[in-house]
C-alpha positions in Angstrom: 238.5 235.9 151.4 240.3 238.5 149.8 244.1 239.3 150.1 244.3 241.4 153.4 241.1 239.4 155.0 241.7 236.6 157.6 240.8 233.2 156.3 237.9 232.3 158.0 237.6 228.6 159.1 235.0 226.4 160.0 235.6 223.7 162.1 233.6 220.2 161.7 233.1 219.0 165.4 234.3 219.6 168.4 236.4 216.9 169.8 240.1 217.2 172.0 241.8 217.9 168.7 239.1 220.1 167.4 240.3 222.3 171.0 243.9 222.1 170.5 243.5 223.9 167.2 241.0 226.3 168.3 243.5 227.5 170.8 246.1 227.0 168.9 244.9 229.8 166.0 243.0 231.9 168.2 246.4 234.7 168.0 246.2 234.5 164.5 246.6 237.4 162.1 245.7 235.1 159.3 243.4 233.1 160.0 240.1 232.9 162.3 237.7 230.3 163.4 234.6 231.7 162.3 232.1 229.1 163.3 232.1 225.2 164.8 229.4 222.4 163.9 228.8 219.5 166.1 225.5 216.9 165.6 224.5 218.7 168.9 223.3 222.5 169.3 223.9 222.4 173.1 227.6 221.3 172.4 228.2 223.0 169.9 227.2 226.4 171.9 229.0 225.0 174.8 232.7 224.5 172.7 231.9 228.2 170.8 231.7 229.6 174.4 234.5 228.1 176.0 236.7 228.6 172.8 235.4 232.0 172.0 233.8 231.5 168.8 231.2 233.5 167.1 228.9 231.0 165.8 227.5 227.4 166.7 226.0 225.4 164.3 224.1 221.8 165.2 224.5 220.2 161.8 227.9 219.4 159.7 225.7 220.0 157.0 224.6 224.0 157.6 228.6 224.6 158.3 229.0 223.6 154.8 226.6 225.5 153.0 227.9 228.5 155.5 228.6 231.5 153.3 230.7 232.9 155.5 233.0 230.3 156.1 236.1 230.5 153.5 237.3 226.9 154.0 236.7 223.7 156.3 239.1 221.7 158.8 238.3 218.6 159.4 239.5 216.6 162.7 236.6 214.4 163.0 237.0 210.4 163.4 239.3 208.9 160.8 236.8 207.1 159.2 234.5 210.2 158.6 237.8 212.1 157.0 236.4 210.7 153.3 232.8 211.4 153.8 233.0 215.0 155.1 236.1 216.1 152.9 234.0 215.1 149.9 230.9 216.8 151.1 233.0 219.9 151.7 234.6 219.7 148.5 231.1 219.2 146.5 229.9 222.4 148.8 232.9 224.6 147.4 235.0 224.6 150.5 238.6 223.7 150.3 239.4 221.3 153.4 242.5 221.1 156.0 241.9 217.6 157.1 243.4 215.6 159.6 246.1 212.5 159.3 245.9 210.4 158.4 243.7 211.7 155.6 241.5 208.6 155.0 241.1 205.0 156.0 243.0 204.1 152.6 244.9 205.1 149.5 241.1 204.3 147.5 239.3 206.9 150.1 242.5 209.1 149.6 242.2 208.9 145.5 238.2 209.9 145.8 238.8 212.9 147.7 241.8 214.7 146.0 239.5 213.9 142.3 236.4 215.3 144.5 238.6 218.3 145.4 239.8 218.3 141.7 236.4 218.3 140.2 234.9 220.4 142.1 238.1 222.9 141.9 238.9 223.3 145.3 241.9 222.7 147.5 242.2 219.7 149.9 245.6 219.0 152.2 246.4 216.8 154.4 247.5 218.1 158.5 250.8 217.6 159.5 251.6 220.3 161.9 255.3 219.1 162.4 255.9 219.6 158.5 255.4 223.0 159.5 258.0 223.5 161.9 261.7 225.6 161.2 263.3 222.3 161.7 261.5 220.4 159.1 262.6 223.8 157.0 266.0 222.9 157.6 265.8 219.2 156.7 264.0 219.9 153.8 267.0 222.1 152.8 269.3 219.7 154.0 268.4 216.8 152.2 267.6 219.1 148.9 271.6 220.4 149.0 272.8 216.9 149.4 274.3 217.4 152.7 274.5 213.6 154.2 274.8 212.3 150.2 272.5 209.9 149.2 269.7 208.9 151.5 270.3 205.0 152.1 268.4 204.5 155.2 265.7 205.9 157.9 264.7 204.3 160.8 261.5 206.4 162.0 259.3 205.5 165.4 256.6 207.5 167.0 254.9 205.9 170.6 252.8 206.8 173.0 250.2 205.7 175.9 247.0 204.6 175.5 245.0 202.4 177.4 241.4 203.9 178.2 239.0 201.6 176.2 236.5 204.9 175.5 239.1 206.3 173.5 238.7 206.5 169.8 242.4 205.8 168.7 241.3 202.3 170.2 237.9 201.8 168.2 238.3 199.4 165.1 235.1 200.8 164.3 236.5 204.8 163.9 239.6 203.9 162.4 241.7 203.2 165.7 245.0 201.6 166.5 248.4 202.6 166.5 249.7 202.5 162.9 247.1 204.8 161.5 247.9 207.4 164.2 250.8 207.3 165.4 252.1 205.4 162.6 251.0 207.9 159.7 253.4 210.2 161.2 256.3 207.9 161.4 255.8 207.0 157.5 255.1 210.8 156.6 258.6 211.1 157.6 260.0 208.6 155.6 257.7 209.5 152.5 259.4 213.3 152.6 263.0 212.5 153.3 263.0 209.4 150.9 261.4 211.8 148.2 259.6 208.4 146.7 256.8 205.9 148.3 258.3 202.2 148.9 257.6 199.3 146.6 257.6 196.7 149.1 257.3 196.4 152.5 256.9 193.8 155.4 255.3 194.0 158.6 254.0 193.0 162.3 251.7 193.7 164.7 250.6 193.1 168.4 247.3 193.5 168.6 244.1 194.4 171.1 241.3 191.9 171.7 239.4 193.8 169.1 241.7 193.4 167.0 243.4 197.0 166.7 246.8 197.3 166.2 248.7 198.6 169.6 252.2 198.4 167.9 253.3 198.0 164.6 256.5 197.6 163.3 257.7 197.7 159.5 260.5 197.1 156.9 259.8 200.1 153.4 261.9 199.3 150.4 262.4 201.4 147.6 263.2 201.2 144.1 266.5 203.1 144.8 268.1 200.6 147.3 267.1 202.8 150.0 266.1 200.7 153.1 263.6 202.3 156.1 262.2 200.8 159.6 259.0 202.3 161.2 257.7 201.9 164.2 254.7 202.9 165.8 252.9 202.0 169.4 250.2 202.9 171.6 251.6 200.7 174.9 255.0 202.6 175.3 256.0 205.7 176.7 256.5 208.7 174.8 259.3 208.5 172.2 259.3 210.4 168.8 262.5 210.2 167.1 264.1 209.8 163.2 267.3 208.9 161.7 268.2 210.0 157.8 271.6 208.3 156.9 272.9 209.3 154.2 276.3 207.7 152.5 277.9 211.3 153.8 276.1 211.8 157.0 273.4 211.5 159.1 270.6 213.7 160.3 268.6 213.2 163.8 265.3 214.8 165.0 262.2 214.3 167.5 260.2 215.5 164.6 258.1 217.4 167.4 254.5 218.9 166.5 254.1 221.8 168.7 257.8 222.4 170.4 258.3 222.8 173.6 255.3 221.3 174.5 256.9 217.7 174.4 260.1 219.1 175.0 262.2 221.0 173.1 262.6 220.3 169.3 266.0 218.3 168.6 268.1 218.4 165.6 270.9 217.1 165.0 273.3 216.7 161.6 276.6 214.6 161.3 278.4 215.8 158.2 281.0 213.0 156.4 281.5 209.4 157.5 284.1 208.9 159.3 283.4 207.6 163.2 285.2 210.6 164.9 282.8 213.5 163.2 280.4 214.7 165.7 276.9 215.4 165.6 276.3 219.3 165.4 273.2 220.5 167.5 271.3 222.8 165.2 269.4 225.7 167.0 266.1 225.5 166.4 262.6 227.6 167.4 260.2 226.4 168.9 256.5 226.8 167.7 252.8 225.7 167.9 252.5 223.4 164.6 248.5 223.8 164.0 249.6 227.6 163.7 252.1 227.4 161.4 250.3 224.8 159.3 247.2 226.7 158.9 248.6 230.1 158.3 250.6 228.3 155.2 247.0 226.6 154.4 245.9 230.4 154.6 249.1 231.2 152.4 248.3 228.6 150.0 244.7 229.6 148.9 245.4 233.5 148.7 249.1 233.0 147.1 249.5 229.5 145.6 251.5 226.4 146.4 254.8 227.5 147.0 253.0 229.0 150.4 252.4 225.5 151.4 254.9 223.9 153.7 253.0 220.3 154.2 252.4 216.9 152.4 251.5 217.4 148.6 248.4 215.5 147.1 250.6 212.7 145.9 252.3 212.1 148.8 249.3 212.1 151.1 248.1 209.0 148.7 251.7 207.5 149.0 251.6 207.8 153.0 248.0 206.2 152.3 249.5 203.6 150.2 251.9 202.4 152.3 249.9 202.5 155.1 247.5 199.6 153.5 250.4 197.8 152.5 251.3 197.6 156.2 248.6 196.3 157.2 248.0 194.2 154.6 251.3 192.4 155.7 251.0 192.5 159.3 247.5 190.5 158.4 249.5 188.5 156.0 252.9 187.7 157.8 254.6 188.1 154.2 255.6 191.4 152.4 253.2 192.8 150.0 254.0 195.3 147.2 252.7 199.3 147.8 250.2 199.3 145.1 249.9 202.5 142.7 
């Protein structure tokens, strides 16, 4: 790739998500999906047809050792994130992968030192961190303009109840807290600015024993206090709350605005009961875009391109993940390990 060229992308199967990108980048002056892999030729072919893409490849394998393919994204399975990421990484590719990056803050460790050793660049997918309004909380928080972050109270639901569906496999890495819920503690992990220390935790859960809602106290070293929630047997909700000891901030937190509905943002400045909320005038945009034209940014001009989750706070949002469900197994709180 050089610094006019398109980036061009390979991308490592070709499930739902796999399509939402495609379409999502196809407009792209940046970036291009150059070729798709599947374990299957004939579906492979079949999702390079539909999607428009120049080549089809039946092995993960042959898409890494593709010399014309710049860099890999990865929204296969959650528990094949660690596996192919490393692969890609010992190949020479650098690797947008898909939350939550791996089944644990362990996998999560392994890749970023695979990516390390092997010199390339591996991120983590957020496409809402990639969105103006993110921009503006970012700046927001950054000037100080609600004071000092005391709480956030961060949920994320949403329907699922077909059994053939992998975000309800314990054996791919289903159930609502890694999904949905990697999301809601993303959130947390950026406006806090730290991971938690502690945090305790519940869970209902399936017959096969994946989560279908979790729900979670996060404290900090700081004092600051956060509530998550995450569930799979709601309707749609996706909302956050950053109180600060001058103000609050409210957002949906949207991916790919308006396609849930428009994005919402909201900031109440001082902390008096009678100061209103000022609706802040957002764009709209198609997250997978903007992420992976910064992800394009980020390998041609360096990290200050990159608008998503840093390597330490993908294994902090991996960290407190496990401590989750370490306590919703538990029924006591359990410490976010290092």
């Amino acid at each position: 790739m050089t610094g006019s060229s398109r980036l061009r992308i390979g991308v490592l199967g070709a499930a739902n998500i796999a399509r939402m990108f495609c379409t999502s980048v196809a407009a792209s002056k940046e970036v291009v999906v150059s070729a798709v892999a599947s374990r299957s030729q004939d579906t492979a072919e079949a999702f390079a047809r539909e999607q428009r893409i120049p080549r089809a490849l039946g092995s993960y394998e042959a898409l890494l050792t593709d010399p014309d393919i710049d860099a890999i994204y990865i929204p296969l399975p959650n528990s094949m994130h660690a596996e192919w990421a490393i692969r890609a990484a010992e190949a020479g590719k650098p690797v947008l992968c898909e939350k939550p990056i791996a089944m644990s803050a362990a996998e999560a460790k392994s890749m970023f030192e695979a990516a390390r050793r092997h010199k390339v660049i591996l991120r983590e997918g957020y496409p809402y961190m990639a969105q103006p309004h993110m921009a503006t909380v970012r700046k927001w928080l950054a000037e100080g303009a609600i004071g000092k972050v005391r709480l956030i109270r961060s949920s994320f639901g949403v329907y699922f109840d077909d059994p053939s569906n992998i975000r309800l496999s314990a054996t791919l890495g289903g159930g609502a807290l890694l999904d949905a819920g990697s999301y809601a503690v993303s959130l947390v992990r950026l406006a806090a600015g730290a991971r938690p220390t502690k945090v305790e935790a519940t869970s209902d859960r399936a017959a096969n024993g994946v989560d279908l809602t979790t729900v979670a106290t996060l404290s900090f070293a700081s004092g600051l206090l956060a509530q998550i929630s995450c569930t799979f047997a709601t309707g749609y909700h996706r909302h956050a709350l950053i109180a600060g000891d001058n103000g609050v901030i409210e957002t949906n937190y949207l991916n790919h605005p308006p396609m849930s509905g428009p994005a919402v943002l909201h900031i109440k400045r001082g902390r008096a009961n009678t100061a209103a909320f000022e609706p802040t005038p957002v764009p709209d945009g198609n997250g997978f875009l903007l992420q992976t034209q910064s992800f394009a940014r980020l390998l041609r001009e360096g990290e200050a391109h990159w608008t998503g989750a840093t390597p330490q706070e993908s294994i902090d949002i991996m960290a407190t993940l496990d401590a989750i469900r370490k306590s919703a197994a538990s029924g006591h709180a359990e410490a976010v390990e290092g």
